[in-house]
C-alpha positions as a printed NumPy array, in Angstrom:
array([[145.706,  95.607, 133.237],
       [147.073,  92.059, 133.782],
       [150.339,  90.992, 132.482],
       [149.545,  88.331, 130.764],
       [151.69 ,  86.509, 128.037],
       [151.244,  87.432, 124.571],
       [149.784,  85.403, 122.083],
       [150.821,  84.386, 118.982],
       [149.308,  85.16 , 115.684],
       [146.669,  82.593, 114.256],
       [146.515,  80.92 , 117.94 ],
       [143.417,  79.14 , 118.075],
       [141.596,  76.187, 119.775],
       [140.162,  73.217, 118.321],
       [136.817,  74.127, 116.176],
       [133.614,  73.538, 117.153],
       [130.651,  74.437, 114.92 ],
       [129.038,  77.734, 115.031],
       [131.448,  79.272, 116.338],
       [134.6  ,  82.133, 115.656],
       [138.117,  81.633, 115.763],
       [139.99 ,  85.748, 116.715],
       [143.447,  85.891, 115.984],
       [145.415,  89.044, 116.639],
       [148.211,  90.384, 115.037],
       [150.352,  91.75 , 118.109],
       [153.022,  93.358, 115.393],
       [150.364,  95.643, 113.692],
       [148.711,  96.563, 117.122],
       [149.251, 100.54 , 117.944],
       [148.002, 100.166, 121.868],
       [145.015, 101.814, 121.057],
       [142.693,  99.752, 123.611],
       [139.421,  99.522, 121.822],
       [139.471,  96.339, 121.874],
       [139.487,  96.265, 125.654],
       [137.218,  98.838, 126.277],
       [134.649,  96.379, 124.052],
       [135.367,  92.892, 124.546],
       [137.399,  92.52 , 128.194],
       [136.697,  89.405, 128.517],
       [138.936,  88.544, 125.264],
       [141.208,  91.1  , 125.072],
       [143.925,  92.459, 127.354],
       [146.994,  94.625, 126.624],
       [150.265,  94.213, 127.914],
       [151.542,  96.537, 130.72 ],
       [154.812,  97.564, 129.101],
       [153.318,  98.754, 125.857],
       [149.934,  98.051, 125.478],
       [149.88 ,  95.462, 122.633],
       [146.896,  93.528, 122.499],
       [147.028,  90.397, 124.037],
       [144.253,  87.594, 123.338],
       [142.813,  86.184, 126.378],
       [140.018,  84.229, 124.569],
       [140.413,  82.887, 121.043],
       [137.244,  81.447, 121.099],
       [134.887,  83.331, 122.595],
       [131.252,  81.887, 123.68 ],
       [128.44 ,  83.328, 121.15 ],
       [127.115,  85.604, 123.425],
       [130.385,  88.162, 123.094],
       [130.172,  87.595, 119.174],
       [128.467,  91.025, 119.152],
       [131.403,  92.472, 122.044],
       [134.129,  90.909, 119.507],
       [132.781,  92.127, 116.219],
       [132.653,  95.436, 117.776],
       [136.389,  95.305, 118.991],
       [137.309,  94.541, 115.325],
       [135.517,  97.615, 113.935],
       [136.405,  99.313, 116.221],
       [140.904,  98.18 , 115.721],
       [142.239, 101.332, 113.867],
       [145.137,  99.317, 113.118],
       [143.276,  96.254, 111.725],
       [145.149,  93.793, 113.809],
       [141.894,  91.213, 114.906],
       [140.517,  88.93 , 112.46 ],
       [137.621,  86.512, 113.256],
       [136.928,  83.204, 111.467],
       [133.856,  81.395, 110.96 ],
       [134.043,  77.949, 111.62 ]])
């Protein structure tokens, strides 16, 4: 895992159209990793205590599918994704 610095919630770059905005909610996040194990390329977790960190808060269409899974897949319902 990389030890990256957390994100804060409802970070997000400019918008471009047809595209998703993911925010994460690092104080609802249990560690569970599902997000990881779906979308790596967007999400990370912190070494000390595995709270997700976003690497990516606007992902290129082709992990749409990657990053939709991650957020079923949250049992603590901390990622949210925006259309644009």
């Amino acid at each position: 895992m990389t030890a990256a610095p957390p994100t804060r919630t409802g970070a997000a770059a400019p918008v471009e159209e047809g595209t998703v905005t993911v925010t994460v909610d690092q104080d609802r996040c249990c560690g569970a990793g599902q997000c990881v194990r779906n979308a790596p390329e967007v999400f990370d977790q912190r070494d000390e205590d595995g709270v997700v960190v976003l690497l990516d808060a606007r992902p290129p269409a082709e992990l749409r599918s990657a990053v939709e899974d991650a957020v079923a897949a949250c049992p603590a319902g901390a990622i949210r994704l925006a259309e644009d």
